[in-house]
C-alpha positions as CSV (number, residue, x, y, z in Angstrom):
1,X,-9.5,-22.6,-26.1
2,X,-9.4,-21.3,-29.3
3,X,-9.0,-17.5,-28.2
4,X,-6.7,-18.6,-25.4
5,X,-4.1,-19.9,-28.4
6,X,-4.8,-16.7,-30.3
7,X,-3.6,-14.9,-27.2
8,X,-0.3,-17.1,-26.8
9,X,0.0,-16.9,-30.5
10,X,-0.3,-12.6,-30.6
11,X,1.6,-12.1,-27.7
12,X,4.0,-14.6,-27.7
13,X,4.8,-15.4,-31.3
14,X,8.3,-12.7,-31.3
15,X,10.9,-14.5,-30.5
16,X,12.4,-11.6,-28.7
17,X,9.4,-11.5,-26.4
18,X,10.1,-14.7,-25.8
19,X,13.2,-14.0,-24.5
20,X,12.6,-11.2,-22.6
21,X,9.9,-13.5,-20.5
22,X,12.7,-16.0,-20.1
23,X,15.2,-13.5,-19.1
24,X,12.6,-11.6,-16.4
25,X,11.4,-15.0,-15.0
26,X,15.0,-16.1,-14.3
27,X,16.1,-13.1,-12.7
28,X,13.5,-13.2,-10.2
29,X,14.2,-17.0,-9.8
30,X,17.8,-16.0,-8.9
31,X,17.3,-13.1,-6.7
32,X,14.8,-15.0,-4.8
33,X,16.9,-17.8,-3.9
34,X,19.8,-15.8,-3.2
35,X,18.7,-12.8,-1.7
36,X,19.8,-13.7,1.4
37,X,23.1,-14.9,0.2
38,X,24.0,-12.6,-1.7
39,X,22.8,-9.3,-0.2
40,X,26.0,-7.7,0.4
41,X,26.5,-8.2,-3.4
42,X,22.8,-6.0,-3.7
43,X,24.3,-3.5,-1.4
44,X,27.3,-2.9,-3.3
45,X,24.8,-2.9,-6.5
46,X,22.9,-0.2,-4.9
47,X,26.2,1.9,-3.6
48,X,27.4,1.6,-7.3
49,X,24.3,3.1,-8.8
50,X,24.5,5.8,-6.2
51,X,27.7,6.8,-7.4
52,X,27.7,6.5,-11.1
53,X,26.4,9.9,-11.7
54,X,29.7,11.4,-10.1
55,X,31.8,9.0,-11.9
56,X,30.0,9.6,-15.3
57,X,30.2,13.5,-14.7
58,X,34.3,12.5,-14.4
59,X,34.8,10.7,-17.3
60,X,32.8,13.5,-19.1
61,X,35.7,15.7,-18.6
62,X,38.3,13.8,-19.9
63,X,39.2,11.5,-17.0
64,X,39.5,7.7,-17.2
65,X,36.7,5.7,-16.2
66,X,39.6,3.5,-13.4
67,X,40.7,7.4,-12.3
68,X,37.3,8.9,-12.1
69,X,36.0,5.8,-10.0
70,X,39.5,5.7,-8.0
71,X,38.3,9.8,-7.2
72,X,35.2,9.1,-6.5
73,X,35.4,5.8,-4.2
74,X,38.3,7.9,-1.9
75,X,35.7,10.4,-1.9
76,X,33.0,8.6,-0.9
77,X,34.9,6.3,2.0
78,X,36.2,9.8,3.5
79,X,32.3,11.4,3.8
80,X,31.0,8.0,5.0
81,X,34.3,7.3,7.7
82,X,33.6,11.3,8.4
83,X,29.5,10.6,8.9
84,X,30.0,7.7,11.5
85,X,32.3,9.9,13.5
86,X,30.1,12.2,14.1
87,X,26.7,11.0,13.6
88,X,27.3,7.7,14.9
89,X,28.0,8.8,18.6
90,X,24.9,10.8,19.0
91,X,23.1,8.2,17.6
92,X,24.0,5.5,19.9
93,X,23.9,7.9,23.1
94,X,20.4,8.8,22.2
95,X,19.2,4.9,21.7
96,X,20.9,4.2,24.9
97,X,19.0,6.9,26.4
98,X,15.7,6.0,24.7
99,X,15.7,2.7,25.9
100,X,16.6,3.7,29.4
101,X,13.4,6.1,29.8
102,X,11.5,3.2,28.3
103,X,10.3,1.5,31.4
104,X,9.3,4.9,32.4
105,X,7.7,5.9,29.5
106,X,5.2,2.0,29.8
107,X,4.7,2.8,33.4
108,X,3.6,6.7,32.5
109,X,1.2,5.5,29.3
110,X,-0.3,2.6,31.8
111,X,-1.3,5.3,34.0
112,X,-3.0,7.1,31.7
113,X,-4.2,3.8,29.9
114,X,-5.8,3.0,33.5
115,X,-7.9,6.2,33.0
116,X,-9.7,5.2,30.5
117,X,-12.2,3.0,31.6
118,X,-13.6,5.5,34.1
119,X,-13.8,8.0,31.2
120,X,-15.6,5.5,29.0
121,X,-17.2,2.5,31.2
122,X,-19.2,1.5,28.2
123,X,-16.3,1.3,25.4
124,X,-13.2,-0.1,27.7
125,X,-12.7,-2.0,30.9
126,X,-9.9,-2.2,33.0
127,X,-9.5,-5.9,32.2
128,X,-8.9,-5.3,28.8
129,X,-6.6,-2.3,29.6
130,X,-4.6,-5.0,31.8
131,X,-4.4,-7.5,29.2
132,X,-3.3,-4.9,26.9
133,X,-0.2,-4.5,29.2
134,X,0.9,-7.7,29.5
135,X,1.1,-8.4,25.7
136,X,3.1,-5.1,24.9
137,X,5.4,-6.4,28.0
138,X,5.9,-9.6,27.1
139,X,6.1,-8.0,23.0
140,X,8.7,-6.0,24.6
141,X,10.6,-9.1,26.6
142,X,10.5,-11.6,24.3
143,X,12.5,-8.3,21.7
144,X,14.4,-8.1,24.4
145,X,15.8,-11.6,24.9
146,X,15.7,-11.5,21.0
147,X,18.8,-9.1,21.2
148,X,20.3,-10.8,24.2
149,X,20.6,-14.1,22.7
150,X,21.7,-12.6,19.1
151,X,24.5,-10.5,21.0
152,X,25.5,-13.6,22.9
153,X,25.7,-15.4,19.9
154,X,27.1,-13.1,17.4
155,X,30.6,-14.2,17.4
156,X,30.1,-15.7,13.9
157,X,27.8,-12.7,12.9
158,X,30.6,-10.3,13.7
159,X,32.7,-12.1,11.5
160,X,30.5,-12.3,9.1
161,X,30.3,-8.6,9.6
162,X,33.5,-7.8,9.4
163,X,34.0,-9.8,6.3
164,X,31.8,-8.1,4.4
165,X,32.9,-4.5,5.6
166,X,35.9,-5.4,3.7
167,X,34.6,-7.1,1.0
168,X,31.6,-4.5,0.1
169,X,34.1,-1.6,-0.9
170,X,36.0,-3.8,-2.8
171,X,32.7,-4.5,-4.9
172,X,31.6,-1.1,-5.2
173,X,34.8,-0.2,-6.3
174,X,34.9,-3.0,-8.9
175,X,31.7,-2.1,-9.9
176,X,32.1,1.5,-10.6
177,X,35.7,0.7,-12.4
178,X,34.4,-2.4,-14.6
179,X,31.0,-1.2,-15.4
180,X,31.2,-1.6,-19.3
181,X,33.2,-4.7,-18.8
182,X,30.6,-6.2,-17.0
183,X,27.5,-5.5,-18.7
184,X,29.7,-6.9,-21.6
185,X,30.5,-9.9,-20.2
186,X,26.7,-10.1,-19.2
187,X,25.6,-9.2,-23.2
188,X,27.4,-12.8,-24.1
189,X,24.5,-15.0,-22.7
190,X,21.8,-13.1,-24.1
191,X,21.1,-13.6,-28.1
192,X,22.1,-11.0,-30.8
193,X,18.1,-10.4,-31.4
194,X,17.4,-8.1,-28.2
195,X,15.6,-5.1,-29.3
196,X,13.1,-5.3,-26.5
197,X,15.8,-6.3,-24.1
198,X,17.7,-3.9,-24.9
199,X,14.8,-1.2,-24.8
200,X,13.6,-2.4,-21.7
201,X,17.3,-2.5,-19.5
202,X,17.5,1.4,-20.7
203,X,14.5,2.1,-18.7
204,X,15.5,0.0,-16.0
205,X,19.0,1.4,-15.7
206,X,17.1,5.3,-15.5
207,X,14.6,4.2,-13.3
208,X,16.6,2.1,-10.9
209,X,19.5,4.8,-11.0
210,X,16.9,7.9,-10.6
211,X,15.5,6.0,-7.9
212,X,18.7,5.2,-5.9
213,X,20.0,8.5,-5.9
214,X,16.9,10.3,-5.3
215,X,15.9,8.3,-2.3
216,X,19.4,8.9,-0.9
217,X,19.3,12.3,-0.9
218,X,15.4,12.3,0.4
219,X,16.7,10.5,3.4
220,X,19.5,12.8,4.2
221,X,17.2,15.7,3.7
222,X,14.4,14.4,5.8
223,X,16.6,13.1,8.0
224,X,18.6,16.4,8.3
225,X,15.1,18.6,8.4
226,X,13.4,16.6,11.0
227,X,16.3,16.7,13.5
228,X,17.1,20.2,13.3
229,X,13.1,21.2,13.4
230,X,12.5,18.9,16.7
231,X,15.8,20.2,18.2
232,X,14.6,23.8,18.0
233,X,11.4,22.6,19.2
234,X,14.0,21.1,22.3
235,X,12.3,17.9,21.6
236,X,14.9,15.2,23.6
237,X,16.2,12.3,20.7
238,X,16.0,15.1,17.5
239,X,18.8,12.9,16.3
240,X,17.8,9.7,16.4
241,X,13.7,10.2,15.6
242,X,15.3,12.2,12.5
243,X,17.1,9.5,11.2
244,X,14.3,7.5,12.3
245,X,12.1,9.8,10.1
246,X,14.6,10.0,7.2
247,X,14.8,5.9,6.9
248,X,11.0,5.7,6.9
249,X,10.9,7.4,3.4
250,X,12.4,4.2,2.3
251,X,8.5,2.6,2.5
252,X,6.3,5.2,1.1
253,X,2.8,6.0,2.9
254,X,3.1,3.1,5.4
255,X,6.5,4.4,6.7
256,X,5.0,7.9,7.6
257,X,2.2,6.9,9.5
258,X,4.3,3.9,11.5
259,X,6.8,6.9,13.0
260,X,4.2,8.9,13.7
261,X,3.9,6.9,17.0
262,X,7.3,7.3,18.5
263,X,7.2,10.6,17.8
264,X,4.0,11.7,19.4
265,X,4.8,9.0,22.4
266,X,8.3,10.9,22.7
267,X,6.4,14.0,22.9
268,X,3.8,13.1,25.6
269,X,6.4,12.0,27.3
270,X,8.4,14.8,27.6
271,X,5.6,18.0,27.3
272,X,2.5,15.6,28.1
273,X,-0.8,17.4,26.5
274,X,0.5,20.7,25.7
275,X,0.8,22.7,22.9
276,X,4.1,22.0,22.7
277,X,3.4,18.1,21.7
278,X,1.1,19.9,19.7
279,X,3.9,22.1,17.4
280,X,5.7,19.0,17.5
281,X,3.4,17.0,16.0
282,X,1.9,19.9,13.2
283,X,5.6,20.5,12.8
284,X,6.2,16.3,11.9
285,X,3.2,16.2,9.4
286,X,4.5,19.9,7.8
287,X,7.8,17.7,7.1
288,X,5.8,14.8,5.3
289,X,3.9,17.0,3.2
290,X,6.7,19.3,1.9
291,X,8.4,15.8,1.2
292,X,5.5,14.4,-0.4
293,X,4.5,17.9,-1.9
294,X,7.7,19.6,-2.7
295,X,10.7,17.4,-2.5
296,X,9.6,13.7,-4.1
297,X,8.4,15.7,-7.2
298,X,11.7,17.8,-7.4
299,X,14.2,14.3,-6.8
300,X,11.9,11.9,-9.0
301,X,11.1,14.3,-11.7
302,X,12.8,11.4,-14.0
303,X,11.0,8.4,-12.6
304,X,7.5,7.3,-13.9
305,X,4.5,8.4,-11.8
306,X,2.6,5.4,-10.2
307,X,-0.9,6.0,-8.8
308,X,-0.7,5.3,-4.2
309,X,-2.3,2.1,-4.6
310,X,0.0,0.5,-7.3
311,X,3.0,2.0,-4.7
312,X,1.6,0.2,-1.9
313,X,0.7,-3.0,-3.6
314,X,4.1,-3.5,-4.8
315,X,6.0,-2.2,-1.2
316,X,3.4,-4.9,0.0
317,X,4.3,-7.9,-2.7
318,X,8.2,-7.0,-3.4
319,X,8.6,-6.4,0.7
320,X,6.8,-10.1,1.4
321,X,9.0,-11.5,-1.0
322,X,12.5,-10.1,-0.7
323,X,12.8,-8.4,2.3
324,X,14.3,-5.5,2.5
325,X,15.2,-5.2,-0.6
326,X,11.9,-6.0,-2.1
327,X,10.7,-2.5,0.1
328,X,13.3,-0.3,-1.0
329,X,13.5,-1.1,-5.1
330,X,9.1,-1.4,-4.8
331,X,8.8,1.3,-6.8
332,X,11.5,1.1,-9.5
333,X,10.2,-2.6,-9.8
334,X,6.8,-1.4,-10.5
335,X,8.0,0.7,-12.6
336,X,10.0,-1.5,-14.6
337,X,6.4,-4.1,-14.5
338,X,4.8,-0.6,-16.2
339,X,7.7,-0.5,-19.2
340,X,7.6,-3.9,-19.9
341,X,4.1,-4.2,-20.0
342,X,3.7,-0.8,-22.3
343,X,6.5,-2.2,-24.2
344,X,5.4,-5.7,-24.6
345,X,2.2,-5.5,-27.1
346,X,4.0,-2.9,-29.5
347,X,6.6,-5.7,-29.8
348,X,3.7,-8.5,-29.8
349,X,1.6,-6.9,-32.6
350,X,1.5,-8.8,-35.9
351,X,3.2,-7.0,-38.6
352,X,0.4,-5.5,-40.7
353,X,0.4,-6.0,-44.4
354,X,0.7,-3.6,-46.9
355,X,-0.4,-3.9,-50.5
356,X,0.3,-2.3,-54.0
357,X,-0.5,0.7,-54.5
C-alpha cells in the first residue's frame, strides 16, 4: 500500500496534472456518448483541420482571417462540386457493373472451388467446399436484403442526409472563420494554471493537423496511382478498386491486405491465371510499398513515428470504440497517448531542493 500512495502522491501531487487527467477523461466520456450524435460535427472538425493550412498561409499575407476562410471555403466547395461531377459517375457505373458480374464471378470461383477436392482428397472435401458456398451466399443475401430494407426505409435517412449536407459547410465554414474565437471561448472552462494543458493541446493540434492533411493527400495519391496503373494494365473497375485502394490507407496494415482480395478476385476474373493477373498483382503490392516506403515518410515527416504494433493496437482499440472515427484519428490518438505520457512525469517530478552554496 505504502508504495501504491507514493505513486499517487509522485504522479499525481501537481495540480495541473490533475487537471489534465480530468480534462482527457472527460473528453473521451463525451466523444463516446456522442459520437454517433454528433459525427457530422467531427466531420466538419476534420474538413476544418484539412483546410487551415490554406487559410493560415492567407492570413500570412495580409488577408483577414473572415476573407482568407471566405477564399478558401469557395475554393474548396468548387473542387469538391467539380470532383463528384466527374468522379462520381464513373464511380457509380462501375459499382453497378461490379455487382452485376457478381453472380458470375461466385458461380466461376465455385467452379474452380469444386476442383479442389480432387486435387487434394486428403486436405478438402467437396462437403466442405459446399458448405463454404452456402455461407458466402447467404453472407451475400442477408447484405443484400440489408441494403434493400435500408433503401426502403431511408426516407428519414435522406432527410437526415440532406440536413446535414447543408448544415456541414456551414460548420466548416464557422470553424475556419471563428477559430481563435472558439478555442477562446473553450480556454474559459479550463483554470489559469495549464502549462501541461497547454503543452499538450500544441502537440495535439500538430499531430492531429499533420495527420489530417497528410492522409488526405495519401488517399488522393493512392487513389489516383492505383487507377491509372490498373487502367494501363486494362484491368475492368481501375476506378472504383483505386478509390477502393486509396480509402484503405485510412486503416494502416490491415487495410492493405483486406483489398488485396478484390483486386486479385477482379483479376482472375477477367485474365484468370495469367501473367497478366500476375503484373496486376506485383503492380498492386509495388503501390503499397512505395506508399509505405516513399510516400507515408515524405507526408508524415512532422508526425511522431510509432512502432506497427502500437499502430495496430490502437486502429484495433480506437476502431472498437468509436467507429469510424476511432480508425481514422488511431494514430494521432496514439500519438497524443505518447506526448502525454512523455510529458506527464517531467511535470510529476518533485521539485528537487537546492542548498547554499
Amino acid at each position: 500500500m505504502d508504495q501504491i500512495r507514493d505513486w499517487f502522491r509522485r504522479h499525481l501531487s501537481d495540480p495541473q496534472v490533475v487537471i489534465l487527467s480530468l480534462i482527457l477523461l472527460v473528453g473521451a466520456l463525451v466523444v463516446t456518448a456522442t459520437s454517433r450524435l454528433l459525427a457530422p460535427v467531427f466531420a466538419s472538425l476534420v474538413l476544418a483541420y484539412l483546410l487551415e493550412g490554406a487559410v493560415r498561409a492567407l492570413v500570412g499575407r495580409g488577408l483577414g482571417r473572415t476573407t482568407s476562410a471566405s477564399l478558401v471555403f469557395a475554393g474548396f466547395m468548387v473542387a469538391l462540386v467539380a470532383l463528384l461531377l466527374v468522379l462520381g459517375p464513373a464511380l457509380w457505373r462501375q459499382t453497378a457493373q461490379l455487382m452485376a458480374d457478381l453472380p458470375q464471378i461466385l458461380s466461376q470461383g465455385q467452379h474452380v472451388l469444386m476442383g479442389l477436392p480432387e486435387r487434394y482428397p486428403d486436405l478438402i472435401t467437396e462437403a466442405q467446399i459446399g458448405e463454404v458456398m452456402v455461407r458466402i451466399r447467404g453472407d451475400l443475401t442477408g447484405l443484400g436484403q440489408a441494403i434493400l430494407q435500408r433503401s426502403l426505409a431511408s426516407v428519414v435517412g435522406m432527410i437526415t442526409v440532406m440536413v446535414y449536407l447543408v448544415l456541414m459547410p456551414l460548420m466548416v465554414f464557422f470553424f475556419m472563420k471563428d477559430k481563435d474565437r472558439i478555442i477562446a471561448w473553450a480556454k474559459t472552462f479550463l483554470p489559469e494554471e495549464r502549462a501541461l494543458v497547454r503543452k499538450v493541446w500544441q502537440d495535439v493540434d500538430l499531430q492531429i493537423g499533420n495527420y489530417i492533411r497528410g492522409k488526405v493527400w495519401e488517399i488522393a495519391v493512392v487513389w489516383a496511382a492505383t487507377a491509372l496503373v490498373f487502367s494501363l494494365l486494362d484491368l475492368r473497375f481501375a476506378m472504383l478498386l483505386g478509390f477502393i485502394t486509396g480509402i484503405s490507407v485510412v486503416i494502416p496494415y490491415i487495410g492493405a491486405a483486406v483489398v488485396t482480395i478484390p483486386v486479385a478476385v477482379v483479376a482472375w476474373f477477367q485474365f484468370g491465371w495469367s501473367w497478366d493477373m500476375g503484373w496486376v498483382v506485383i503492380a498492386y503490392f509495388a503501390i503499397q510499398a512505395l506508399d509505405g516506403n516513399v510516400l507515408v515518410p515524405i507526408l508524415f515527416s512532422e508526425v511522431v513515428d510509432l512502432h506497427p504494433i502500437a499502430i495496430i493496437v490502437a486502429v484495433l482499440f480506437f476502431g472498437g470504440i468509436w467507429g469510424f472515427w476511432g480508425v481514422f484519428f488511431a494514430i494521432p490518438l496514439a500519438t497524443v497517448i505518447k506526448a502525454v505520457l512523455s510529458a506527464w512525469p517531467a511535470a510529476a517530478a518533485p521539485p528537487q531542493s537546492t542548498s547554499e552554496a
